[in-house]
C-alpha positions in Angstrom: 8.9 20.9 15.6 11.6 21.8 13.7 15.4 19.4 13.7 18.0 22.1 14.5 20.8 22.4 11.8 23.4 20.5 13.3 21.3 17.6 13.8 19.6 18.3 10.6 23.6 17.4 9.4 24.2 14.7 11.3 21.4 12.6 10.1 22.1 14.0 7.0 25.4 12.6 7.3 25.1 9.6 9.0 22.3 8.3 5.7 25.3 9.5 3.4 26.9 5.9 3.2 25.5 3.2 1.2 25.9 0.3 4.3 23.9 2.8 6.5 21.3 3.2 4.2 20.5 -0.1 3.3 20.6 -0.7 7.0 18.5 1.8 7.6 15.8 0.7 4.8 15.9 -2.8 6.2 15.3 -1.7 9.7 11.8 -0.1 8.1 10.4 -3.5 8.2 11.1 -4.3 12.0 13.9 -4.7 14.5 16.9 -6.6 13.7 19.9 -7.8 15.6 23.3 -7.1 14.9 23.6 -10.8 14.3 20.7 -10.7 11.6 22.2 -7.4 9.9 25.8 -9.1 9.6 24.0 -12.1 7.9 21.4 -9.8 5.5 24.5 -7.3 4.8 27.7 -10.2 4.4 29.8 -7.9 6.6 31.5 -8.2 9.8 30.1 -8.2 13.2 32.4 -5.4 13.9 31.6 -2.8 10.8 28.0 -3.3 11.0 28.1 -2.6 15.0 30.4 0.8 14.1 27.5 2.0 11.6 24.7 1.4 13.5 26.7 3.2 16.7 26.6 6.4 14.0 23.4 5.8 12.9 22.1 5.8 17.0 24.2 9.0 17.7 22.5 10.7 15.0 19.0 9.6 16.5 18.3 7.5 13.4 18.4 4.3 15.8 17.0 3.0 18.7 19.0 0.3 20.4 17.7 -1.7 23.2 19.0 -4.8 25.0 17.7 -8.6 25.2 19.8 -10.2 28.1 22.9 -10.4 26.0 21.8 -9.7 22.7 21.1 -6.1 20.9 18.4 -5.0 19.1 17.8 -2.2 16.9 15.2 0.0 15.5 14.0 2.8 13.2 12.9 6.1 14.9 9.7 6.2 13.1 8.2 9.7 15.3 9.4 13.5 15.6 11.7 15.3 13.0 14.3 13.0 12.5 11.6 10.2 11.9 9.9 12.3 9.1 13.2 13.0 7.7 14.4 10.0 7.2 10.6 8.5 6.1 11.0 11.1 3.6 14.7 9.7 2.2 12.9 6.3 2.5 9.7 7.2 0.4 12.3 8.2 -2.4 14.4 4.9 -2.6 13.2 2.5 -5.4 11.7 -0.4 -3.6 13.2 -2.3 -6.5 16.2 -1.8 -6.6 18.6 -4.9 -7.3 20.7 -4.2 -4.4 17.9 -3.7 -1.8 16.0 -6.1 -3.3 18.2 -8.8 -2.4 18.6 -7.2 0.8 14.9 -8.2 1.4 15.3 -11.5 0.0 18.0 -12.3 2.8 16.0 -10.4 5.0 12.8 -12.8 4.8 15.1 -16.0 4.8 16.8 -14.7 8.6 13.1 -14.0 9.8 11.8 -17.6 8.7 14.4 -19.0 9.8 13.7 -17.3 13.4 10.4 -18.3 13.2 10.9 -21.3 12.5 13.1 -21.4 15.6 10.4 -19.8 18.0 7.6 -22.0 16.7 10.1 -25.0 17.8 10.3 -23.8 21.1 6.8 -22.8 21.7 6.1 -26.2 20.6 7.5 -27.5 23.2 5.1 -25.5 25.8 1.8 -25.5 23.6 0.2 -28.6 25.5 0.6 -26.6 28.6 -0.6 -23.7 27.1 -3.9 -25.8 25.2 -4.7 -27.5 28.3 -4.7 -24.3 30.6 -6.7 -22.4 27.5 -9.5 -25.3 27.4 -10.4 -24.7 30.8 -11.7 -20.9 30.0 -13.6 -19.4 27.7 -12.0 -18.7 24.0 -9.6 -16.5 22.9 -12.1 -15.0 20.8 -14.9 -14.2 23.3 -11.5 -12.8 26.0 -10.5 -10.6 23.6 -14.0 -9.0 22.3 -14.6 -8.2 26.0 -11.2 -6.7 26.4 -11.9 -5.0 23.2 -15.2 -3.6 24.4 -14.5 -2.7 28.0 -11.2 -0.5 26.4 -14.0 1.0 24.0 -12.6 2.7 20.6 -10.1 5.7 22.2 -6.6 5.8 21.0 -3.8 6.1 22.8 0.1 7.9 22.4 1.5 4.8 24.0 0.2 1.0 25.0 2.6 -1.3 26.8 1.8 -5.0 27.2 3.1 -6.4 30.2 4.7 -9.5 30.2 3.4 -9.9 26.4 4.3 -13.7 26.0 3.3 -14.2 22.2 2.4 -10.9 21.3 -1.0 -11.4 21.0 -2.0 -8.0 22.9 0.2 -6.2 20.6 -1.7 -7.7 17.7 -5.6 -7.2 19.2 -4.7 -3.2 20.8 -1.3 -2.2 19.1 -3.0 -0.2 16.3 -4.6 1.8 18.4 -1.4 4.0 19.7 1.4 5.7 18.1 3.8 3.9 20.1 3.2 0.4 21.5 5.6 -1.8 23.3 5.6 -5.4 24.7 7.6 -6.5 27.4 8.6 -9.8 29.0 11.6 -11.3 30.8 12.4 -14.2 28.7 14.2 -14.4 25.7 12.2 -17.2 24.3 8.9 -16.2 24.9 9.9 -12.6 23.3 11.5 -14.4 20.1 7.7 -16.3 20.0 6.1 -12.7 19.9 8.7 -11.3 17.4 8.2 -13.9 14.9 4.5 -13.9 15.6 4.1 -10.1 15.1 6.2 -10.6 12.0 3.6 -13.5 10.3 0.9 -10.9 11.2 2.7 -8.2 9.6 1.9 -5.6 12.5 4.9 -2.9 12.1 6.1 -0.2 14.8 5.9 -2.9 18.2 9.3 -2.6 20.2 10.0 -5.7 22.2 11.9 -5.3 25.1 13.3 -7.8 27.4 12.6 -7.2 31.4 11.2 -7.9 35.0 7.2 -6.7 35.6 8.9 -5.6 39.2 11.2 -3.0 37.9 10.0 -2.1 34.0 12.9 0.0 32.4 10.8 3.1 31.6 10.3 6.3 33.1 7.7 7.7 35.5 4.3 8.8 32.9 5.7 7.0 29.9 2.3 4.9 28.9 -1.5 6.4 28.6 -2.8 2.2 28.2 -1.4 -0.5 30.5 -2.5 -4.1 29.7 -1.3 -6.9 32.3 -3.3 -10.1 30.3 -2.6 -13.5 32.6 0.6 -12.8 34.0 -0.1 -11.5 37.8 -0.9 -15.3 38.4 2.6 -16.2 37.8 4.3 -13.6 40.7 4.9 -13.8 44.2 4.2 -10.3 44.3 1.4 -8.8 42.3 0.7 -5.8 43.8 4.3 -4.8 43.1 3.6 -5.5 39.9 0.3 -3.3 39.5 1.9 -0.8 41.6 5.0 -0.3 39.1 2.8 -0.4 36.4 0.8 2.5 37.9 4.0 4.3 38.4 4.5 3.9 34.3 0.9 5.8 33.6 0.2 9.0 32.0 -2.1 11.1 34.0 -5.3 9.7 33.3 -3.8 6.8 31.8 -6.1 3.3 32.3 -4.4 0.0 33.2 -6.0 -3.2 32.1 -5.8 -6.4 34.3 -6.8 -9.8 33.0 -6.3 -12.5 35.1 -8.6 -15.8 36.6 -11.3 -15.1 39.6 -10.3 -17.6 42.6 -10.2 -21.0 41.7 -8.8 -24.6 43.1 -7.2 -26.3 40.3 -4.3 -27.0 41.9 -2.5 -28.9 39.2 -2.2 -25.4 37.7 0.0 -25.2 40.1 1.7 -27.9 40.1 2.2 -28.4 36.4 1.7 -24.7 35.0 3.7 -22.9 37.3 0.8 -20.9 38.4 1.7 -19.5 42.1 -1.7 -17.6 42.6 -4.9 -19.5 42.0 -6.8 -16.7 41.0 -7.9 -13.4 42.4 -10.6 -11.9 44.7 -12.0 -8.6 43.0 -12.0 -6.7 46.3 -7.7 -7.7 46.5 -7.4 -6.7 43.1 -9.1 -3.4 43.8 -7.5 -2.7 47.2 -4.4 -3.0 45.1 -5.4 -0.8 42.3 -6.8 1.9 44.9 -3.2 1.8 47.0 -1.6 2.6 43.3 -3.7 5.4 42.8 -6.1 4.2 40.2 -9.3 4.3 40.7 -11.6 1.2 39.0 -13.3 2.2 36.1 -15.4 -1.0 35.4 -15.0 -4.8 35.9 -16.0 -7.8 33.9 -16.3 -11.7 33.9 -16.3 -13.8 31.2 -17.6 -17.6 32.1 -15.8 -20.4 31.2 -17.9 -22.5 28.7 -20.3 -25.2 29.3 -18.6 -28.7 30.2 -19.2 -31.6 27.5 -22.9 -32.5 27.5 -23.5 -30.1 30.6 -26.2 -27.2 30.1 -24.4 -24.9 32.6 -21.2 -24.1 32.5 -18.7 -26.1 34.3 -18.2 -25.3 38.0 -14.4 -26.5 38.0 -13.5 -24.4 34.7 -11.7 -20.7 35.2 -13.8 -17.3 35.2 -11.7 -14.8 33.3 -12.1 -11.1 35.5 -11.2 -7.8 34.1 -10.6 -5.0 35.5 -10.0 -1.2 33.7 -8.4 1.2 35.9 -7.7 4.9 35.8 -4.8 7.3 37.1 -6.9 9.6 39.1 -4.7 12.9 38.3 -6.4 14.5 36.0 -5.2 15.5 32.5 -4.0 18.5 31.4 -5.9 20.8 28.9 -4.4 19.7 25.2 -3.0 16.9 26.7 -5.7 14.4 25.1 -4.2 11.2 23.6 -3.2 11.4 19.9 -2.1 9.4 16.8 0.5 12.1 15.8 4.2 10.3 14.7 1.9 6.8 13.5 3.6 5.3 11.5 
């Protein structure tokens, strides 16, 4: 597809000023606030907001909104993201100025780390406690690996992403991928984690699992990884993240099979304990989706026990499909990866 000429000159233009471009080549290593581009850059709050509002009305930006603060991206697909890849690729990665652009750049994002891994901290025995009762991380995220098998997708959203561990394990297979969570602090966790793990091209975006700020059809993969526990309502939840699918699409659910720990919900904030596999699949079917396959992974054997242990929490899965069919050419692609 080819970027009409007047476009073709407003990009043009808008990369024609030195502050732009060195915010734009410091943008192609991740989001940044305009907080962390007034610190990187030495300018004011004001200025750098005036040339990123150029740089986003020439499509060279994305801007998206974390309760009250901004954050901005590079378009990385379509014409205007080869274009300015291309202007990129010519730049001399060592260069004095951008050089020391980078420099700053890695002391803002240690210093956010550093800030995320404080809070998280603060939550980790929870979250240690809870993880010890089910099998490991590893063995959860094989199975989730093997029940999505090896397609790749246009577009993955995590729901309610918490450290951005989905993004890490299933982001590189889509062109676009996305996590999404409503609070601040879990989202800074996940930023800072994705980061460390060097995964590039994840937009983070701040909101509710009951009303997710994207259109009807924007996702072919839908992952919801232990979060419908936490909600009143789940079946709002799986039926606004049906609404969100592709036709054809598949949405993941990983949550705990019924269970009576109750100090989960008493100290964990867990307001569900558990789900049946017929509810979950009543819901799915009421959204349209039809179930593609279920799994349960055990939770490991108890301390000197040679079953596992009755009290511990059965991780299900369940991989669902939007039953419309999909339209000739319309099979998922890697095209615009960055």
């Amino acid at each position: 597809m080819a970027l009409p000429f007047n476009s073709l000159l407003d990009v043009l233009w808008a990369l024609d000023e030195e502050t732009r471009l060195r915010i734009v080549a410091l943008l192609q290593h991740g989001e940044l606030s305009v907080t962390d581009l007034t610190e990187i850059l030495g300018q004011s709050q004001p200025r750098i907001s005036r040339h990123l509002k150029l740089l986003a009305d020439a499509g060279v930006v994305d801007k998206h909104r974390e309760g009250t603060w901004a954050f901005f991206d590079l378009v990385s697909t379509g014409p205007i993201g080869r274009l300015v890849g291309d202007v990129l690729a010519t730049t001399d990665e060592h260069d004095s100025v951008l050089a020391a652009d980078l420099d700053r750049l890695t002391i803002v994002r240690s210093r956010r780390t550093a800030a995320a891994h404080e809070y998280f901290a603060g939550i980790a025995a929870r979250w240690d406690e809870e993880r010890s009762l089910h099998a490991s991380d590893d063995t959860v995220e094989a199975a989730i690996v093997e029940m999505l098998g090896a397609e790749s997708y246009r577009s993955f959203l995590d729901i309610g992403t918490g450290t951005g561990r989905m993004l890490q394990l299933l982001g590189n297979r889509a062109a676009r991928s996305v996590g999404l969570d409503s609070s601040h602090s879990m989202l800074a966790v996940a930023r800072a984690n994705l980061e460390r793990a060097e995964v590039r091209g994840a937009d983070l975006r701040q909101g509710d699992a009951y009303s997710p700020p994207f259109v009807n059809d924007s996702f072919d993969l839908i992952v919801i990884h232990q979060v419908l526990h936490f909600l009143d309502d789940p079946a709002r939840a799986v039926r606004e993240a049906a609404r969100l699918l592709t036709p054809g699409g598949r949405l993941m659910i990983v949550d705990f099979a019924p269970h009576s720990l109750e100090f989960l919900r008493t100290d964990h904030a867990h307001v569900r304990l558990g789900f049946r596999s017929d509810t979950v699949e009543a819901w799915l079917d009421h959204a349209g989706l039809d179930v593609a396959g279920t799994r349960a992974v055990a939770p490991p054997p108890a301390d000197g026990e040679a079953h596992p242990d009755t009290k511990g929490l059965t991780v299900s899965m369940w991989l669902a499909k939007d039953r419309r069919s999909v339209a000739v050419g319309e099979a998922p692609s890697m095209e615009g990866r960055s």
